[in-house]
Each structure stands twice: as C-alpha cells, then as structure tokens.
ROMARZA-946427 format. One line per field, with one value per residue: x, y, z of N, C-alpha, C in turn; residue in one letter. Coordinates in steps of 0.2 Angstrom, whole numbers, padded with zeros to 4 digits. Last residue first. Example, Ala and Ser with C-alpha at 12.3 -4.5 7.8 and 13.67 -1.06 7.14 Angstrom:
n.xx [0064	0066]
n.yy [-0011	-0028]
n.zz [0035	0039]
ca.xx [0068	0062]
ca.yy [-0005	-0022]
ca.zz [0036	0039]
c.xx [0064	0066]
c.yy [0000	-0016]
c.zz [0039	0039]
res [s	a]
This chain:
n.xx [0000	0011	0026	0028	0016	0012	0001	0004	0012	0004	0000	0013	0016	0008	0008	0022	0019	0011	0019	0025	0017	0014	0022	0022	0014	0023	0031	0023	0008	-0004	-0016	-0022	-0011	-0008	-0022	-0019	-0009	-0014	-0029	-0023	-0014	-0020	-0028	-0017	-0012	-0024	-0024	-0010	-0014	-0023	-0014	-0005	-0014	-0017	-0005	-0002	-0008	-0005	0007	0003	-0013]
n.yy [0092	0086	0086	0074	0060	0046	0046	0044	0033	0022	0016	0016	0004	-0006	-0007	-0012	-0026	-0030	-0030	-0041	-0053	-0050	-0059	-0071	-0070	-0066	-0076	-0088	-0088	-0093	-0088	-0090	-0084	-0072	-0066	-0063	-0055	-0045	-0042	-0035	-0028	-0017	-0012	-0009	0001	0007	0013	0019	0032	0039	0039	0047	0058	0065	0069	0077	0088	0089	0094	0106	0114]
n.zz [0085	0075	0068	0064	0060	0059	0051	0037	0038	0040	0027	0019	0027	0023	0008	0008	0017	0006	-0005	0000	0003	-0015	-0024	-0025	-0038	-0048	-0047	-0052	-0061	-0065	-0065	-0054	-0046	-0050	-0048	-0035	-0034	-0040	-0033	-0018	-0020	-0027	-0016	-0009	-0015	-0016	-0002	-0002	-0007	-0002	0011	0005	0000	0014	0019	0013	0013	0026	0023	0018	0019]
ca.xx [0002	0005	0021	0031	0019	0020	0000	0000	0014	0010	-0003	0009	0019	0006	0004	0021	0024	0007	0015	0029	0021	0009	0021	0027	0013	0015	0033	0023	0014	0004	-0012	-0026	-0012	-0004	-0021	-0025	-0005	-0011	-0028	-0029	-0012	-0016	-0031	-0024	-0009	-0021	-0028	-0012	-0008	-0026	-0020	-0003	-0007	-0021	-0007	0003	-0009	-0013	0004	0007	-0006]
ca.yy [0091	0085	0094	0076	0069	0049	0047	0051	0039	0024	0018	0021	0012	-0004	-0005	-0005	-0020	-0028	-0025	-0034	-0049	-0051	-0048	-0067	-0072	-0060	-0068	-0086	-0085	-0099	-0089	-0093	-0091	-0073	-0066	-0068	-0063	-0046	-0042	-0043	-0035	-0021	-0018	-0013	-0005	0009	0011	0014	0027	0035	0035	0042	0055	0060	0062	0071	0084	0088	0090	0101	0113]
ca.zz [0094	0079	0070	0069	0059	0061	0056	0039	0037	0045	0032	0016	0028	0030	0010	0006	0020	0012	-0003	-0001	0008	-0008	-0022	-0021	-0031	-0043	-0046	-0046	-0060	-0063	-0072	-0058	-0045	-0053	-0055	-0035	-0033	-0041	-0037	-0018	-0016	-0030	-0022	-0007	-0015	-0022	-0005	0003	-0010	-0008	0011	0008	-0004	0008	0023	0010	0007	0025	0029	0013	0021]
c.xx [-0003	0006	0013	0028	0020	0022	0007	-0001	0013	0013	-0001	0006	0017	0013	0003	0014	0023	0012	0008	0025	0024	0013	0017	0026	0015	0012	0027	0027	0016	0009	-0005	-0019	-0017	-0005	-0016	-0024	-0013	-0009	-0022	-0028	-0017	-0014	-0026	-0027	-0013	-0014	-0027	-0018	-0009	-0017	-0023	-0008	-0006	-0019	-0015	-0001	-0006	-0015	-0001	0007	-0003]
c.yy [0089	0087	0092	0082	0071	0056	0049	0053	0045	0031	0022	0023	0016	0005	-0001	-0003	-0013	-0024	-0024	-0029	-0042	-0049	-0047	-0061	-0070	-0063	-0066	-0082	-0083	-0096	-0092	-0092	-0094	-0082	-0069	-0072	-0067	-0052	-0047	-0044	-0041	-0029	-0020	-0017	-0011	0000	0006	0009	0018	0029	0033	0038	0048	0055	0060	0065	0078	0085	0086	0095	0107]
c.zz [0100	0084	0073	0073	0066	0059	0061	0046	0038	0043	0037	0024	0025	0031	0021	0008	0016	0018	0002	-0002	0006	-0002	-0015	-0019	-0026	-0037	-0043	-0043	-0053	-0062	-0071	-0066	-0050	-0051	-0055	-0044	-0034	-0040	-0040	-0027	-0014	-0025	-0024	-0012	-0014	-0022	-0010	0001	-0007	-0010	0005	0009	-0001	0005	0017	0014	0008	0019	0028	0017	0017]
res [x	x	x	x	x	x	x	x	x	x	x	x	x	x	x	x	x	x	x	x	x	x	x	x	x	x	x	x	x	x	x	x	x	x	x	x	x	x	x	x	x	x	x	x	x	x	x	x	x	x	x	x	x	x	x	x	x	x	x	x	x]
C-alpha cells in the first residue's frame, strides 16, 4: 500500500537527516563555518516531522 511506503520513506528520510545533523554542524565547527552550524535546530525540526509523519495516518484504526 502507498501508506506503508510513505511511512518508510519517512523513516529512511528521518534517518538520513540524522546523520546529516551530527555530521554537518560537527564539520562546520572544526572548519568555522558557522551556516552549517546553524543547520542543527532546522534539522532536528526536519528530522522530528519526517518522525511524525508515519505515525499521523488518518486511516489507522
């Protein structure tokens, strides 16, 4: 079902941000860049919707 893919989709997405929010602001403190720094709160907001997504299906019953 389409359901069932998305709530994957959501979880490797989720995943996916996950590294990138340990990754990215760790690479932007050892190289001084403090844009990548800043990515951290915005991707732990993208990373906690991805999480919320698979689980706000309106056809559960």
């Amino acid at each position: 079902m389409l359901i069932t893919e998305l709530g994957y989709f959501a979880l490797l997405a989720a995943l996916i941000l996950a590294i990138l929010q340990v990754v990215l602001p760790t690479v932007g403190v050892m190289r001084d860049h403090v844009a990548w720094q800043r990515l951290a709160p915005s991707l732990a907001w993208a990373q906690f919707a991805a999480k919320r997504l698979p689980i706000s299906n309106p056809s559960s019953g």
